[in-house]
C-alpha positions as CSV (number, residue, x, y, z in Angstrom):
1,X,3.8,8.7,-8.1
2,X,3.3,12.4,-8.7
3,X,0.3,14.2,-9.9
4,X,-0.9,18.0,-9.5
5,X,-3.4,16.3,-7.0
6,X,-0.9,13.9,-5.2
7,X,2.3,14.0,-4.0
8,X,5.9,12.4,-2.8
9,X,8.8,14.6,-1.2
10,X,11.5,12.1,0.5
11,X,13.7,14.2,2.4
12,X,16.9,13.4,5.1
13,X,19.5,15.9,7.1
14,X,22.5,14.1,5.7
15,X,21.9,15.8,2.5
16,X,23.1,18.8,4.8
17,X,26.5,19.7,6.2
18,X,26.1,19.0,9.8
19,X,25.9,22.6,11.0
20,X,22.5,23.1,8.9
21,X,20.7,19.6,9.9
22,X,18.9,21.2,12.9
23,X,17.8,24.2,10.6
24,X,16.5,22.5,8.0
25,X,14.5,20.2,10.5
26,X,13.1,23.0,12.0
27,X,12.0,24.8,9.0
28,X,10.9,21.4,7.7
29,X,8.4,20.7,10.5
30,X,7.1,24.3,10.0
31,X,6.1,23.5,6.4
32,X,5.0,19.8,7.3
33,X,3.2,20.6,10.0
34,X,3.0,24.3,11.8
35,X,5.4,26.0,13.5
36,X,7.0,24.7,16.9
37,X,9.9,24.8,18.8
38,X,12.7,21.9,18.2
39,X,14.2,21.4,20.9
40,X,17.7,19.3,20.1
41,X,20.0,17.5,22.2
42,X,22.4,17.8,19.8
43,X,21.9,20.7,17.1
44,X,25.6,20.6,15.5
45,X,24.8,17.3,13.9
46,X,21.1,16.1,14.0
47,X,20.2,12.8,12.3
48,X,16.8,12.4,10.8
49,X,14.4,11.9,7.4
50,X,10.9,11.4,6.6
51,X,8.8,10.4,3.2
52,X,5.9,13.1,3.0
53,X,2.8,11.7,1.1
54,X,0.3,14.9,0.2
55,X,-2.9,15.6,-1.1
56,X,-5.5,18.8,-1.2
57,X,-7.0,16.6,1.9
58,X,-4.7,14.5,4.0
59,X,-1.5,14.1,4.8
60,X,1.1,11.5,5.8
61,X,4.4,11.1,6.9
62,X,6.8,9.2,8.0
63,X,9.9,10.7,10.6
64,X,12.6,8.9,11.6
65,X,15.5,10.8,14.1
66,X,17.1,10.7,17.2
67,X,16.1,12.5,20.5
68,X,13.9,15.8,20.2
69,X,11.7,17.7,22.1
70,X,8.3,19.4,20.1
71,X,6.4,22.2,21.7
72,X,4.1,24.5,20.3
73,X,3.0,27.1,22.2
74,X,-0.1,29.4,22.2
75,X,2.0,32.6,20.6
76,X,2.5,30.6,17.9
77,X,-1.0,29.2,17.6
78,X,-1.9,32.5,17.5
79,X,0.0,33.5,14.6
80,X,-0.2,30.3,12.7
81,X,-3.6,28.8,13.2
82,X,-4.0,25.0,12.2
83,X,-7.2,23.4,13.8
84,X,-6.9,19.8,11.9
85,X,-6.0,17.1,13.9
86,X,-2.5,15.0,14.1
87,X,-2.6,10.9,14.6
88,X,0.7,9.7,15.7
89,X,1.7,6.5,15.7
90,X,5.0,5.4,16.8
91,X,6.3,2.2,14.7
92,X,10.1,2.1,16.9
93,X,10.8,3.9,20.0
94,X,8.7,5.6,22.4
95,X,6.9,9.0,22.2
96,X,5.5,11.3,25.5
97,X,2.5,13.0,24.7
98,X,1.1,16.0,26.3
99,X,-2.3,18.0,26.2
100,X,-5.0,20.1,27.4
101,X,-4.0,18.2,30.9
102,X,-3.5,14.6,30.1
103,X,-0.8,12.8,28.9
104,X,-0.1,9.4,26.7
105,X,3.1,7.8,26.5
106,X,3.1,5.9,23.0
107,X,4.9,2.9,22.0
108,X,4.3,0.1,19.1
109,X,0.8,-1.2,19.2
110,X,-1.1,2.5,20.6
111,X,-1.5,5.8,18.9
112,X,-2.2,9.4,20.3
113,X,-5.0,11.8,18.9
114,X,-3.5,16.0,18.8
115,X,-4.7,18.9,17.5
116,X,-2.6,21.7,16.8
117,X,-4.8,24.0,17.6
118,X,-4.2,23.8,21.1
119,X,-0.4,23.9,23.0
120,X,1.1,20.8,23.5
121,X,4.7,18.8,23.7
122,X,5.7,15.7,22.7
123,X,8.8,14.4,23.9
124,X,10.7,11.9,22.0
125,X,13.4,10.7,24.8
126,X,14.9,8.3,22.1
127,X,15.3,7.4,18.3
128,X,12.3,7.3,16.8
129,X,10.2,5.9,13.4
130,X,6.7,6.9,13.2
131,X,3.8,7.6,11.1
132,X,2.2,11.0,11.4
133,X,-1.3,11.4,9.6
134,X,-2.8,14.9,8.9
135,X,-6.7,14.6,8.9
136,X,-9.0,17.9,8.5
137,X,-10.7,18.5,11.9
138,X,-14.6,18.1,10.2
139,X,-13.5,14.4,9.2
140,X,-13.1,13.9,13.5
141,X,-15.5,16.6,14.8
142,X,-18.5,15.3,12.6
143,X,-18.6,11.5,13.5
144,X,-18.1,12.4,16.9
145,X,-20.1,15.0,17.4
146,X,-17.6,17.2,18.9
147,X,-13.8,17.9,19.5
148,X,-11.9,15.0,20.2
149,X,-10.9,14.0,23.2
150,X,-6.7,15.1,23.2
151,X,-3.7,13.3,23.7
152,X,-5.2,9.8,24.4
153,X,-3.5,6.6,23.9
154,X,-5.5,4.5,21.2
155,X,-5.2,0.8,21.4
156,X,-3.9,-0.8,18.0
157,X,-2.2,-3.8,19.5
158,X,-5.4,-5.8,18.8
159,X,-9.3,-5.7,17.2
160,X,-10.0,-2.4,14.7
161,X,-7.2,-0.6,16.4
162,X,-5.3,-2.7,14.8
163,X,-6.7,-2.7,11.3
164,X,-6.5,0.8,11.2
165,X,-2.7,0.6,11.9
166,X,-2.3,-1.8,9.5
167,X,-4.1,0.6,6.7
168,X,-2.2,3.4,7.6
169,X,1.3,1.4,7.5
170,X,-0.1,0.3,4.3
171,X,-0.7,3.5,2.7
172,X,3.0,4.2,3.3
173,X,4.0,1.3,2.1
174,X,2.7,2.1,-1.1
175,X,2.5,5.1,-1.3
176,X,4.6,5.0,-5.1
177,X,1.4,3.6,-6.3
178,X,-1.4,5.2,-5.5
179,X,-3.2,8.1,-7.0
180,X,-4.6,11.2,-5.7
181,X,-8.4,9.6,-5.5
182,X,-7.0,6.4,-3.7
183,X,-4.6,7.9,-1.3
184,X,-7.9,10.2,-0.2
185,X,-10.1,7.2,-0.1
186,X,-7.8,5.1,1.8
187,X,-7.3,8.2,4.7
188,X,-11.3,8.8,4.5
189,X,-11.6,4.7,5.2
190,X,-8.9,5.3,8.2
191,X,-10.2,8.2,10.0
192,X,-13.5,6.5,9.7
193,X,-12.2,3.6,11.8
194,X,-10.1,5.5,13.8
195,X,-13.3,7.4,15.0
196,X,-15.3,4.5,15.8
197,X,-12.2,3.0,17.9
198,X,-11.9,6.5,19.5
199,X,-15.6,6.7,20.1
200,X,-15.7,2.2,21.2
201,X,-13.5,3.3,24.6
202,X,-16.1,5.6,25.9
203,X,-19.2,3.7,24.3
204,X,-20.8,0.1,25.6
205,X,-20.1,-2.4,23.6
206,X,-22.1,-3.6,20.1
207,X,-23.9,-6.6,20.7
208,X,-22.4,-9.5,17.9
209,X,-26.1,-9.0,16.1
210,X,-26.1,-5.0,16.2
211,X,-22.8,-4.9,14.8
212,X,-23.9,-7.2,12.0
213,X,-26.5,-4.8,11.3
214,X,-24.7,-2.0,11.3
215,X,-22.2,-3.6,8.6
216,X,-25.0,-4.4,6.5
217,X,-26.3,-1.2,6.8
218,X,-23.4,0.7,5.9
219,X,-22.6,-1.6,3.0
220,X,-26.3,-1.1,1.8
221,X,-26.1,2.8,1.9
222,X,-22.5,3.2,-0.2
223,X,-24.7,1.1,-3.2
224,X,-27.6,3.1,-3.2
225,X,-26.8,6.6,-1.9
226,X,-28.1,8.1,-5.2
227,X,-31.1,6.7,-4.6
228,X,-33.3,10.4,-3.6
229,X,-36.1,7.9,-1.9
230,X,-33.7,6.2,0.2
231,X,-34.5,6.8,4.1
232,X,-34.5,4.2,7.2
233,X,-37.9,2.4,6.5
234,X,-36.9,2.0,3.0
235,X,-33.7,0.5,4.0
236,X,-35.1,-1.5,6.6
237,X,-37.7,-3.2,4.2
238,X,-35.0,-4.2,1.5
239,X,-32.8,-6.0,4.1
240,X,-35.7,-7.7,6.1
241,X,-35.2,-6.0,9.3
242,X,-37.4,-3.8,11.3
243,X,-37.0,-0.2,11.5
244,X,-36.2,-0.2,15.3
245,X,-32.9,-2.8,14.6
246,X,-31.6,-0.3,12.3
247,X,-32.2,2.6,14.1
248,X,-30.7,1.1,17.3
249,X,-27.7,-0.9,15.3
250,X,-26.5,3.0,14.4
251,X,-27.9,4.7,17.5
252,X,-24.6,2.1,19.2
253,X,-22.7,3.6,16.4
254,X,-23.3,7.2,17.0
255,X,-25.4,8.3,14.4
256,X,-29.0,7.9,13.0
257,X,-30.1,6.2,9.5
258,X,-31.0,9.9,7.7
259,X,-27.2,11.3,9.3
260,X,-25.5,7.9,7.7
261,X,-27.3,8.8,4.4
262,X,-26.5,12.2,3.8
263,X,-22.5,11.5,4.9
264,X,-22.3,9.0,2.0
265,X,-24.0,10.9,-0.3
266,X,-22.0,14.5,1.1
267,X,-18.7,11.8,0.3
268,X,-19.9,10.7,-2.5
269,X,-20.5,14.9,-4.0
270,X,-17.2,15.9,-2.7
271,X,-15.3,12.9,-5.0
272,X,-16.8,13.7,-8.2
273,X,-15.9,17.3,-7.3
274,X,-12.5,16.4,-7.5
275,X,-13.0,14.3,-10.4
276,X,-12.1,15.9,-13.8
277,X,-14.4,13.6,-15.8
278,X,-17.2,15.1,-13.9
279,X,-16.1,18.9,-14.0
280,X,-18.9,19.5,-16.9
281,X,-21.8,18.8,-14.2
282,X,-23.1,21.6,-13.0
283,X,-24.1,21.8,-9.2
284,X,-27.5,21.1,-9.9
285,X,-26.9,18.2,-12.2
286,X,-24.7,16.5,-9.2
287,X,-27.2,17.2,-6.5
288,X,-30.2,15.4,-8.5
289,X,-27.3,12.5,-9.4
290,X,-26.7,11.9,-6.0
291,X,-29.8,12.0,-4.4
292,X,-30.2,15.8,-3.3
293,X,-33.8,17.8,-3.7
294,X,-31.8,21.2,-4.6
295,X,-28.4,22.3,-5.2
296,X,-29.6,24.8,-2.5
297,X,-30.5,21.6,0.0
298,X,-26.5,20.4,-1.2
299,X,-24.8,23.2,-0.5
300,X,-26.0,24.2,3.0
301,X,-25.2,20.6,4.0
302,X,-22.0,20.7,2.4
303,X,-21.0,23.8,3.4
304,X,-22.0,22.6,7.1
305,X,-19.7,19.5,7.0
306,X,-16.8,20.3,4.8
307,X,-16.5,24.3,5.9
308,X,-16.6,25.4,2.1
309,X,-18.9,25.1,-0.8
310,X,-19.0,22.9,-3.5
311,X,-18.1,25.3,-6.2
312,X,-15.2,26.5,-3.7
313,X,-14.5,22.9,-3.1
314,X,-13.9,22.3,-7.0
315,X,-12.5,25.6,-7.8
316,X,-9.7,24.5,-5.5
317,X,-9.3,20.7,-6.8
318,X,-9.1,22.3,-10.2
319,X,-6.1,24.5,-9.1
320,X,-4.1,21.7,-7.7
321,X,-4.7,20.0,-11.1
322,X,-3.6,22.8,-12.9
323,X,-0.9,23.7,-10.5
């Protein structure tokens, strides 16, 4: 499926004559991703493809090629900026992953966390097939508090490592189907797991209970995000527990009962800004609709989580539409 908001490109070097392949790969990777050095064994007659799924937020593909060599350097981080953050996951093959002083070598069943804005290399010393998922660096920075750590091995051999490989393998898989609104809700769903596995290895485990509550409470704040008097008490009252066991369930989980509220409802603004249905409400009209004092009070936060404003946010999602 193709829309003005959504996106499938399906591309391969044999549609080349052998003396362009490593050319178009290279120029390829620079629109894909950033620029970077290719580094080919065999440039006179490189062997690769990849399905690009695309939206004005995320990004997804899927590579497939022999042996190659990536390295971007800090020259061309200088000229080409790109702070979002790159999840690789290998699906065949083997991947060597290097940055900001540590190193993870990927196979099936563990992914690596990157950001291009800092140098890095991964070596691919074999053929390859991998996903490669492009997620804006706020979506990371926010849940945890900070810049990821880099090139770590994530475990998805087992637990929610595991369901978050399976979503994103999913995603791919049908990726014909989906629409712009779906393909962003399925990547928001990802990244939100991927953060909470990333954040479980340096965390103590949830006790069995906490986790419950945490569940509950997360379910219970996507229904009634709108609500303007929802806050931890009043959460705490309707589901029977005491204000401490909810505090503490998300204190485990990073984050505090008024932070959880305004992400869903900060979510929950930026969807029905992309949403033409809703392109008649003003600012105002969506802050009091999803549980905002002030289109003032909405903006600021906005602004602070998303790096634009709502009005820029639409004015953009109106363009791709338009396209």
């Amino acid at each position: 499926m193709n829309d003005a908001a959504y996106a499938v490109h399906t591309a391969t070097t044999t549609d080349y004559a052998p003396r362009e392949r490593a050319d178009f790969w290279v120029e390829q990777t620079a629109a894909y991703q950033s620029p970077m050095d290719c580094r080919f064994p065999r440039p006179d007659d490189f062997l690769g493809g990849s399905v690009r799924q695309r939206s004005t937020a995320y990004q997804l593909v899927q590579f497939w090629s022999e042996r190659i060599d990536y390295v971007r350097t800090a020259g061309q981080i200088r000229r080409d900026p790109d702070g979002d953050y790159r999840f690789l996951v290998p699906l065949s093959g083997e991947l060597l992953l290097a940055q900001d002083g540590a190193e993870a070598r990927l196979r099936p069943g563990a992914g690596g966390l990157l950001s291009l804005a800092e140098p890095f290399r991964v070596r691919q010393p074999g053929p390859v097939r991998a996903l490669l998922l492009t997620i804006p660096a706020h979506e990371v920075d926010g849940r945890l508090g900070g810049p990821s750590p880099l090139a770590r091995g994530v475990d998805l051999s087992r637990g929610l490592g595991r369901v978050v490989a399976g979503m994103l393998t999913a995603v791919g898989e049908e990726r014909d189907a989906l629409t712009a609104a779906q393909f962003d809700g399925a990547c928001e769903r990802i990244t939100e797991l991927l953060c909470m596995t990333v954040a479980g290895d340096d965390r103590p485990c949830v006790p069995g209970h906490l986790a419950e509550v945490e569940a509950v409470v997360r379910r219970y704040v996507r229904e009634h995000a709108t609500d303007p008097g929802l806050n931890g008490a009043a959460m705490a009252q309707d589901l029977g527990w005491s204000l401490r066991q909810v505090q503490l369930a998300l204190q485990h989980a990073g984050t505090t009962p008024r932070e959880l509220i305004r992400e869903e409802r900060l979510r929950l603004v930026r969807d029905r800004l992309r949403n033409p249905r809703d392109a008649h409400l003003s600012i105002t009209d969506l802050a009091h609709a999803t549980g905002f004092s002030s289109a003032s009070a909405l903006s600021t936060a906005f602004r602070r989580r998303f790096g634009v404003s709502p009005r820029e946010l639409r004015h953009a999602a109106r363009a791709d539409r338009n396209g």
